[in-house]
Phi, psi and omega in degrees: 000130176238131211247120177267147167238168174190111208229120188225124143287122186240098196257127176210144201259144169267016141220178252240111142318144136290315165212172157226166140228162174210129174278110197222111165274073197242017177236116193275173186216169190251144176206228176265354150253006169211133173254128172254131170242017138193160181218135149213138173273141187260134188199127204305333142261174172301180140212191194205120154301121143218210199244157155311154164308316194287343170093053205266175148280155205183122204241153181241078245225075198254134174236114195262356182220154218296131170230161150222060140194180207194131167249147162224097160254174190230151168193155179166197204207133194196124168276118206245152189259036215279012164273333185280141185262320183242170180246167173232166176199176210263294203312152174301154195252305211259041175274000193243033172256320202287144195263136165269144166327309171304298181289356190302131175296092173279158184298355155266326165288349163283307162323343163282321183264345187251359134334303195292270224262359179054230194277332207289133197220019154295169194257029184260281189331326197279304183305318180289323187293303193314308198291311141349314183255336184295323190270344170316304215260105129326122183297118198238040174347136195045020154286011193198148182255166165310289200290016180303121167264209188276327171299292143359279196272001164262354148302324192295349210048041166202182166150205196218182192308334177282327179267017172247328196277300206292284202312334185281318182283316167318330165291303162325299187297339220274328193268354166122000190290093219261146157181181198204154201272138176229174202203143199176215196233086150262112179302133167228143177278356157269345192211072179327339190268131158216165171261167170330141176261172162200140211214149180248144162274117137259172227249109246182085219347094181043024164241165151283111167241148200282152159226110197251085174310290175358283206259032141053063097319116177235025159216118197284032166324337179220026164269128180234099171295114188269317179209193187215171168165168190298344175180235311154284170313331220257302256232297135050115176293307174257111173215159188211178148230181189208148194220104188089175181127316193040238185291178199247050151354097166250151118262177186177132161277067183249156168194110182280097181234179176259152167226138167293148176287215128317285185303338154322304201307000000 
């Protein structure tokens, strides 16, 4: 499958920024289920890429005089693989055993995976776990904060893809499992306007294979990867800072269609 994105950040302040910096893993890399064959970030200035410890790309977006607004775009062209279900990569798995404020595993969410999956840690278990906690956690907007943790929002029973990505890997790791949180793209065929996605990998005979709790998907056939990291914070398409500004404006934009290929065509 091959997928245009077209993805804008709108930032607008009710008084005069002094400075930002803004962290922004809005550029996918190519890997054994995805090829980008073109990319650009739209942006007020250049910036130079590089990579990150997880090894996301990663652009560093400092404005140092006074603004009150702020655009961030993403765009670009990208081929999905959709027969393969996992990846393999050269790095150790098991910096995605450690747990974060977001992700720490409270006695009920262990009491849930090891509820689910018993002795068993095949990706038959993972799956029957994910389907699970999707009838557990109701999808709810806004029944949750960014800093809601895992913990949290499964006691509230509800949240949205970042609290379903955060309980699944908290319940995983909780099994001895290594895994990790991503951020992206999903394409739906009912609805083309979607916002960032989010989703989890675990660490599996010597691969990653996806678990999308939301849409109770284990194969990333319309998963477009930006960026992995230990939780929320690490992975994040945007995340900034600021000196001033006083309230906030965000909007956001994405939109995810398929294109046919050559060989399609």
């Amino acid at each position: 499958m091959r997928l245009t994105i077209s993805h804008e950040t709108a930032y607008h302040y009710e008084d005069q920024v002094r400075a930002s910096i803004q962290y922004l893993r809005l550029t996918p890399h190519d890997s054994e289920r995805q090829q980008v064959l073109s990319w650009q970030l739209d942006l007020p200035r250049p910036v130079r890429a590089q990579l990150d410890p997880f090894g996301n790309i990663l652009h560093v977006l400092s404005l140092e005089e006074p603004h009150s607004d702020l655009v961030i775009g993403a765009r670009g062209l990208v081929d999905i693989d959709e027969r393969r279900e996992a990846e393999h990569e050269l790095q150790s798995p098991l910096p995605f055993l450690r747990f974060t404020r977001l992700t720490e595993a409270d006695e009920a969410l262990r009491a849930f995976a090891s509820q689910q999956c018993r002795k068993r840690r095949d990706r038959s278990a993972l799956i029957e776990l994910m389907n699970a906690l999707n009838q557990r956690m109701a999808y709810r907007p806004g029944s949750t904060a960014v800093d809601t943790s895992a913990a949290q929002a499964f006691a509230g029973g509800a949240g949205v893809c970042q609290d379903h990505t955060h309980a699944f890997l908290a319940c995983v790791r909780s099994l001895g499992v290594p895994a990790r949180y991503v951020s992206g793209y999903l394409f739906d065929s009912n609805s083309q306007q979607m916002a960032s996605h989010a989703w989890a990998e675990a660490w599996l005979e010597d691969a990653w294979y996806s678990f999308d709790v939301t849409n109770q998907l284990a194969r990333p056939e319309r998963h477009l990867k930006l960026a992995v990291g230990l939780d929320y914070l690490d992975a994040c398409p945007v995340r900034g800072m600021r000196r001033g500004g006083g309230f906030e404006q965000m909007h956001a934009k994405v939109l995810v269609t398929p294109t046919l290929n050559a060989q399609q065509q």
